[in-house]
C-alpha positions as MATLAB code, in Angstrom:
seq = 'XXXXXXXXXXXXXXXXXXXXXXXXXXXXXXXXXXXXXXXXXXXXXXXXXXXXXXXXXXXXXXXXXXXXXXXXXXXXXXXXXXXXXXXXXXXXXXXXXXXXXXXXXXXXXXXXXXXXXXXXXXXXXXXXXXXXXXXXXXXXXXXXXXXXXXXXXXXXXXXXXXXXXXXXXXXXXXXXXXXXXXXXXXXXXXXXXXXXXXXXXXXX';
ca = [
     -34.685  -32.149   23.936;
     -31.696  -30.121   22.990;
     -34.011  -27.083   22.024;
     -36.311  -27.303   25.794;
     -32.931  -26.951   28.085;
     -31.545  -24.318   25.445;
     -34.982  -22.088   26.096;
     -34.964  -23.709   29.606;
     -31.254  -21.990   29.774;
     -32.411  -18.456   28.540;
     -34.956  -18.201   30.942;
     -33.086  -19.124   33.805;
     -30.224  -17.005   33.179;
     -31.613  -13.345   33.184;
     -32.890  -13.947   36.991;
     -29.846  -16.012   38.062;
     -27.794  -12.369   36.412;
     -30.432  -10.224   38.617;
     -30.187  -11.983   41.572;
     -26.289  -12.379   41.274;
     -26.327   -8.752   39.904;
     -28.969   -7.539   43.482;
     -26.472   -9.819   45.884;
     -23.504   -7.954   44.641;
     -25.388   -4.194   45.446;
     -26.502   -5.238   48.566;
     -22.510   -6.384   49.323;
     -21.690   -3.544   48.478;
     -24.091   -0.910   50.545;
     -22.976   -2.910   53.713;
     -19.312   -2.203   53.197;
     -18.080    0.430   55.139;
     -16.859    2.389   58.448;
     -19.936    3.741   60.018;
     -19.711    7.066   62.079;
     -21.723    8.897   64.384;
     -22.528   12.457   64.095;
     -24.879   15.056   65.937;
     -27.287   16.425   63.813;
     -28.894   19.799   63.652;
     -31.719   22.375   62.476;
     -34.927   21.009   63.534;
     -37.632   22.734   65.926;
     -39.086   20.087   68.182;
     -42.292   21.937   68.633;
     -43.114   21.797   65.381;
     -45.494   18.410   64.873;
     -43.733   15.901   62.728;
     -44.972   13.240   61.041;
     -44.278   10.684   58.134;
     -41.352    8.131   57.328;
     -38.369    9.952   56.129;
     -36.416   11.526   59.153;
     -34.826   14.525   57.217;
     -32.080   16.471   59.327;
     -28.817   18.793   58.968;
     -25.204   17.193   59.680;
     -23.400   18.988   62.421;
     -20.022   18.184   62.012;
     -16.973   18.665   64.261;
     -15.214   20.945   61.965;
     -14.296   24.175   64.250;
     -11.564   26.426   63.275;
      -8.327   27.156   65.303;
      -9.552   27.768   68.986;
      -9.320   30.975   70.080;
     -10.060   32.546   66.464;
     -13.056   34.520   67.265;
     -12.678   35.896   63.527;
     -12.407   32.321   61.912;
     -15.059   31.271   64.012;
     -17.690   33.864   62.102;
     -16.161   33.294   58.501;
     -16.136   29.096   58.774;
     -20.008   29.086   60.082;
     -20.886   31.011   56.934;
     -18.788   29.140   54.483;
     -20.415   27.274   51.156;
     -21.305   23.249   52.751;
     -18.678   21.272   52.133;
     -18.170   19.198   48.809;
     -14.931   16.840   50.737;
     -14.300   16.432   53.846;
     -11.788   13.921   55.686;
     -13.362   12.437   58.623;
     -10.854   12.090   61.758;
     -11.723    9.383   64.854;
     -12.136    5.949   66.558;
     -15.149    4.640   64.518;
     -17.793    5.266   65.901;
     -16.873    7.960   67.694;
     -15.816   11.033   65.177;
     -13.415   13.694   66.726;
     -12.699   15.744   63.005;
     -14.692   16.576   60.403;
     -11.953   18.569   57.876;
     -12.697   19.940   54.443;
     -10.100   19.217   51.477;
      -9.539   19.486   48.176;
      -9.771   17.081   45.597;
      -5.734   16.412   45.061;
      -5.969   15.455   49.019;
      -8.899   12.757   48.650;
      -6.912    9.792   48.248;
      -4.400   10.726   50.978;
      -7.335   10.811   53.509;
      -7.941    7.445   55.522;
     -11.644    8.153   55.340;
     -12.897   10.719   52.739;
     -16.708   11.911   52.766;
     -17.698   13.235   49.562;
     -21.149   15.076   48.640;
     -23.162   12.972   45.908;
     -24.667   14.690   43.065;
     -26.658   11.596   42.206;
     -28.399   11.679   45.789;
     -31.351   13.787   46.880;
     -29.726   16.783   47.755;
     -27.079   16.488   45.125;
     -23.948   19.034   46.030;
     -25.491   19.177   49.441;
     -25.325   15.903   50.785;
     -22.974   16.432   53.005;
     -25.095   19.131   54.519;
     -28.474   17.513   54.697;
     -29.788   13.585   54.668;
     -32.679   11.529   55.101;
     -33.484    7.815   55.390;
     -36.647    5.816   55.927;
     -37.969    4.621   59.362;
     -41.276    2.651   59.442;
     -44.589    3.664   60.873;
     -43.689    3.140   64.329;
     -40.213    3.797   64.615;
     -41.512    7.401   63.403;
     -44.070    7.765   65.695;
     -40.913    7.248   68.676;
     -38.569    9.793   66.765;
     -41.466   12.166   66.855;
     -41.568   12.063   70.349;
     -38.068   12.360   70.738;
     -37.774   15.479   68.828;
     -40.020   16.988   70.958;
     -38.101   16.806   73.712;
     -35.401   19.794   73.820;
     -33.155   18.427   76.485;
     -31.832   15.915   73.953;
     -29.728   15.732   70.502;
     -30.444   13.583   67.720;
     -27.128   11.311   66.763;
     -26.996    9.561   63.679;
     -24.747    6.859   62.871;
     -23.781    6.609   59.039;
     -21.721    3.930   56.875;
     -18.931    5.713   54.589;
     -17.273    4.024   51.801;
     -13.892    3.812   50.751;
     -15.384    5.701   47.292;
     -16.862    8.712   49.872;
     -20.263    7.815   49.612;
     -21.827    7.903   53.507;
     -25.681    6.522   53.701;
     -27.665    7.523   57.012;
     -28.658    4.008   58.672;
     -30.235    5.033   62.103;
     -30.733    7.667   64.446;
     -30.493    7.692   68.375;
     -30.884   10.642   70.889;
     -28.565   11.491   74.067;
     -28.783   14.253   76.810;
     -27.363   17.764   75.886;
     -24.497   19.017   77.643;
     -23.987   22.000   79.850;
     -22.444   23.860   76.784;
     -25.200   22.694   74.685;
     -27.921   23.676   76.889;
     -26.308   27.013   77.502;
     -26.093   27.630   73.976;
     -29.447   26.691   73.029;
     -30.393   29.004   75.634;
     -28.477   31.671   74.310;
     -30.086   30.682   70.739;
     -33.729   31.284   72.243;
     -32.847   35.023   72.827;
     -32.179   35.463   69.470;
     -34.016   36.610   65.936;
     -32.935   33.984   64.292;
     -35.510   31.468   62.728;
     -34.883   27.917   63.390;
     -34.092   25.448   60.401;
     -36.032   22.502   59.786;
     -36.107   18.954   60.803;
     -38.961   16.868   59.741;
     -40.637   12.995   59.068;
     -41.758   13.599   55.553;
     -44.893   11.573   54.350;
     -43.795    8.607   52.331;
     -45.756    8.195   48.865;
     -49.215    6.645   49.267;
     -51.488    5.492   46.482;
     -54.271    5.683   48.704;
     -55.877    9.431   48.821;
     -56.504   11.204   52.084;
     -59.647   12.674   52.962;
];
């Protein structure tokens, strides 16, 4: 009797530890502050399809007004490894860059992920998953250039942020007069796009 509830024991242990041990990770990825933030670099008449909305952070990070100069240098800068995010959660006023001896001064660091997709740059670029038809509505979105994509992320106290959702809203007056001013340009527009998610299933 003693020897069934010992084996009885091992089983049941290992998935009681995995399910304790999957409990405590999913905790975990729901702690946060979650942010919004307008994204950037996608062409809405491209077609787009797929599951995984890939986009460009734009973040609130402008130099000293006025500082024409600054203004040119910052927009060509390396993407940021830290930054310090400023604002009312949601709502995100600052997005500053720091140094490593000022990340646990900062209320609410942001730090790039070297583990994640885009490693060094993933506080430059992100991605997360929609389903079928939640991709099908973003597609339609994006092809509509009177709007900006917003989307909201969860940062941890560790500076890990994880995209969660996306939303659209109308685009100012500055906006729309510097997207006009953008069409008269050479310049080739970056990329946005709903990547295909992994299928088993061949296509034709």
């Amino acid at each position: 009797m003693m020897g069934r509830a010992m084996k009885l024991t091992a089983l049941v242990l290992p998935v009681v530890g995995l399910g304790g041990l999957w409990g405590w990770t999913d905790y975990l990825s729901r702690q946060g502050t979650e942010w919004d933030v307008a994204i950037e670099g996608y062409d809405p008449r491209d077609l787009l399809r797929g599951h995984y909305v890939q986009f460009t952070y734009d973040w609130p990070e402008p130099p000293e007004e006025g500082d024409d100069a600054a203004d040119e240098e910052w927009r060509f800068e390396p993407g940021p490894r830290l930054l310090c995010l400023y604002g009312d959660a949601p709502r995100l006023d600052r997005a500053v860059r720091i140094k490593e001896e000022e990340f646990e001064a900062c209320a609410h660091p942001a730090r790039a992920n070297p583990a994640s997709v885009y490693g060094y740059s993933s506080l430059e670029r992100g991605r997360f998953y929609v389903n079928q038809d939640r991709a099908l509505e973003i597609e339609k979105e994006l092809r509509n250039p009177d709007q900006r994509g917003v989307v909201r992320f969860r940062q941890r106290d560790d500076g890990t942020i994880t995209p969660i959702s996306i939303r659209f809203r109308s685009l100012t007056e500055d906006e729309i007069a510097e997207r006009d001013s953008d069409d008269q340009s050479d310049v080739a527009p970056a990329e946005i796009e709903l990547m295909m998610a992994p299928s088993s299933e061949s296509e034709d």
